[in-house]
C-alpha positions in Angstrom: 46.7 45.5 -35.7 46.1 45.0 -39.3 48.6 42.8 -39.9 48.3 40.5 -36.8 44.5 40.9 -35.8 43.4 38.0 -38.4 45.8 35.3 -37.1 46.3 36.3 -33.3 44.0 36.0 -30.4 42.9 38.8 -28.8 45.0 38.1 -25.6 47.8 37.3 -27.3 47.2 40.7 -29.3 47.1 42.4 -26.3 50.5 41.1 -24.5 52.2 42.3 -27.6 50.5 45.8 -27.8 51.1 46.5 -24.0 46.8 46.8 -23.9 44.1 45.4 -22.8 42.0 42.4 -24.4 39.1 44.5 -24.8 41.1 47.7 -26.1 42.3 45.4 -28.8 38.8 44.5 -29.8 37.2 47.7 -29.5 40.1 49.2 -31.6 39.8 45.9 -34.1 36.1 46.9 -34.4 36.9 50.5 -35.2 39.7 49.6 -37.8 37.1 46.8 -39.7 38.9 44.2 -39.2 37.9 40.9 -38.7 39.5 36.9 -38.0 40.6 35.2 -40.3 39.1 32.0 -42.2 42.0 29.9 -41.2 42.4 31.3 -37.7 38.6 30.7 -37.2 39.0 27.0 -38.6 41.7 26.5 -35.6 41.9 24.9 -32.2 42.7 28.7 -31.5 39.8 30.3 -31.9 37.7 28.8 -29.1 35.0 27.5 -31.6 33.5 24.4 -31.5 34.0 22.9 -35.0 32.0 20.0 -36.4 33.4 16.5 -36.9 36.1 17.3 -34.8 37.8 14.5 -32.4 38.9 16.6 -29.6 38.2 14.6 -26.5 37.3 18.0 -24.3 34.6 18.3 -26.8 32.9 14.9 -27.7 33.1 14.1 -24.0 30.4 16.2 -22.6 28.1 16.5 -26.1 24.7 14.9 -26.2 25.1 11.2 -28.3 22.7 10.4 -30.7 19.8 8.3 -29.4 20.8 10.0 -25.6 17.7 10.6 -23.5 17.9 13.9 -21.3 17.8 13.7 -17.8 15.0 16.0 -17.3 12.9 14.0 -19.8 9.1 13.3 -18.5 9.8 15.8 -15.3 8.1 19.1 -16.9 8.9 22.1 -15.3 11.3 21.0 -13.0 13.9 23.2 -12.4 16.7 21.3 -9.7 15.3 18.4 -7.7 16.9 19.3 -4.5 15.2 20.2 -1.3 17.4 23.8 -1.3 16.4 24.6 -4.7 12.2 23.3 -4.6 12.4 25.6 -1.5 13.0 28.4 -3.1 10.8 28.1 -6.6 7.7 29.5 -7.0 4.9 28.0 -6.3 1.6 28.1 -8.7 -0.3 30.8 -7.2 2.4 32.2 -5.3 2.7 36.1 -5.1 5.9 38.4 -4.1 7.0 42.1 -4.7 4.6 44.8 -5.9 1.7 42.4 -6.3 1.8 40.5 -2.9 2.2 44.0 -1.3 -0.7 45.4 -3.3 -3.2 42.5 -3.0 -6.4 42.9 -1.7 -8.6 39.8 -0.7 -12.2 38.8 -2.9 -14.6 41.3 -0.7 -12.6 44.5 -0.5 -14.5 47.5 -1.1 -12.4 50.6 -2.3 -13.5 54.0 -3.9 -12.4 54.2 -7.3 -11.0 57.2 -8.9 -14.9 58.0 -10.5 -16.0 58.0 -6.4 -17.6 54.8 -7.2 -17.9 52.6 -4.1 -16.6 48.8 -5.6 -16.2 45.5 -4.2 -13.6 42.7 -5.5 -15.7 39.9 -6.7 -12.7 37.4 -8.1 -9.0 36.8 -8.6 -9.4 35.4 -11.7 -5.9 36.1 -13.1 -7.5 35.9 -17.0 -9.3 39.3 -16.3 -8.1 42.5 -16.5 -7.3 44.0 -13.2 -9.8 46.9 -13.5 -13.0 44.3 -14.1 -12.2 42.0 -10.6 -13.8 45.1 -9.0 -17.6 45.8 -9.9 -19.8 48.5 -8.6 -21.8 47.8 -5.0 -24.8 49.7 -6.9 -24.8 46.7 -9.8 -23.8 44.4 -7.2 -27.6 45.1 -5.0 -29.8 45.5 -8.1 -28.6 42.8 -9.8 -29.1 40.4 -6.2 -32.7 41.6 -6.4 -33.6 41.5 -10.6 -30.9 39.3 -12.3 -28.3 40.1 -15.0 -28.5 43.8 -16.6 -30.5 44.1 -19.4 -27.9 44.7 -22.6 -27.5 48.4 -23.3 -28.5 49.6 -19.9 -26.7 50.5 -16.5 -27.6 50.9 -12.8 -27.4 54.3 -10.9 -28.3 56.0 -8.2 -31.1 58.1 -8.4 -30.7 62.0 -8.9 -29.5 63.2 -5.4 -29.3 59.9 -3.7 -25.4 58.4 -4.4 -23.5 57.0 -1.4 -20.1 55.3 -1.0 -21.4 53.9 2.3 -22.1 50.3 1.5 -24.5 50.1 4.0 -26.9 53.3 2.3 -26.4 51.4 -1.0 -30.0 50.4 -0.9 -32.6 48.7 -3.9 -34.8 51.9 -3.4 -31.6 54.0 -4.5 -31.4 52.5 -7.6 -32.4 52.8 -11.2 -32.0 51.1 -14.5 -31.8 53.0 -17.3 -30.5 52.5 -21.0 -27.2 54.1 -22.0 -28.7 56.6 -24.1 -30.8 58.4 -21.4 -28.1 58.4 -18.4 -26.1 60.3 -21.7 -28.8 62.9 -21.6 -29.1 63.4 -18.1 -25.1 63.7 -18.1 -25.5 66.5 -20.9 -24.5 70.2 -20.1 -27.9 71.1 -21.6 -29.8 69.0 -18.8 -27.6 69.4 -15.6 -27.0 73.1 -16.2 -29.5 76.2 -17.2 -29.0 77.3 -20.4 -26.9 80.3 -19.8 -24.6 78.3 -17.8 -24.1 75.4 -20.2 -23.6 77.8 -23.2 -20.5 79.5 -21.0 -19.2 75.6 -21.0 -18.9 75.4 -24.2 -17.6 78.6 -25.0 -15.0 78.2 -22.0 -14.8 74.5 -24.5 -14.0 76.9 -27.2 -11.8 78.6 -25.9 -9.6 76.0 -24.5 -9.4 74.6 -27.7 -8.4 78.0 -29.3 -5.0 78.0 -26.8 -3.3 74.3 -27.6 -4.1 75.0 -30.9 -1.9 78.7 -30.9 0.1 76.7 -28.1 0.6 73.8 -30.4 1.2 76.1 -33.4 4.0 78.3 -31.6 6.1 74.8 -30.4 6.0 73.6 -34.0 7.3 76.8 -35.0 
């Protein structure tokens, strides 16, 4: 190997070892050895060298002022009926996302029990925003655009996820800041009850950290 890996081919490596081509490279590769300058300078070595006259090579490369065929035709990818057939086309969906699709309209349930409808396909947006909520869809129909740093919601003990319950008189707008307060433990609970959250809270955080502490050990 050492002696006739530099000058040889591979294959002709290989008929003389009683191997395989790619037993003789993998054992070359292994060894550190590597093709010699003048072997890589040769007709032998598969390269294309520059300059040369070889009429195999100079036949088929590009000339120097030569204009491509696919100039001016952008995109185009084969020109024949069989292959335009088969392309895709702009808008065109298949696989996962042609199974999953769901038309502009669609009302779904989302993982918060929020009743939403699809309002656009605009591929630009985030998957997650081409659905808005029914509730912002009615109260904005009724008073325009939500004011910045507020939110519609039902009123307390009135949600639905029937779209036809989802009703102006259901609604409320309300900044941020107060839907935050009415979310608190300290507001939705009594106070004994929200002081066992947070020490259940506590707690919790007491056992990954022991948890976390023995795996790291």
């Amino acid at each position: 190997m050492r002696r006739f890996y530099p000058d040889l081919t591979g294959a002709d490596l290989a008929e003389i070892l009683k191997r395989t081509t790619s037993s003789v490279f993998q054992r070359a590769k292994t060894l550190g050895l590597s093709k010699s300058a003048e072997f890589l300078a040769s007709e032998r070595s598969g390269r294309v060298q520059r300059g040369r006259d070889d009429p195999r090579m100079t036949a088929t490369q590009f000339k120097k002022g030569q204009t491509s065929w696919t100039k001016g035709l952008r995109g185009v990818v084969g020109v024949q009926d069989g292959c335009r057939a088969t392309q895709f086309k702009k808008g065109q969906m298949a696989g996962a996302a042609q199974h999953n699709y769901k038309p502009i309209g669609t009302l779904r349930i989302n993982a918060e029990g929020v009743l939403e409808r699809k309002v656009t396909d605009d591929p630009n947006i985030y998957p997650a925003r081409r659905w808005v909520s029914v509730a912002r869809l009615v109260w904005e129909a009724a008073n325009g655009p939500i004011p910045a740093g507020h939110l519609v919601r039902f009123k307390p003990g009135m949600a639905t996820t029937d779209p036809d319950l989802v009703t102006l008189d259901r609604l409320e707008c309300i900044t941020r800041v107060e839907n935050m307060r009415r979310n608190s433990v300290h507001t939705i609970y009594p106070p004994e009850v929200a002081h066992l959250v947070q020490l259940r809270g506590a707690l919790n955080r007491q056992i990954n950290k022991r948890a976390k502490a023995l795996e790291e050990a």
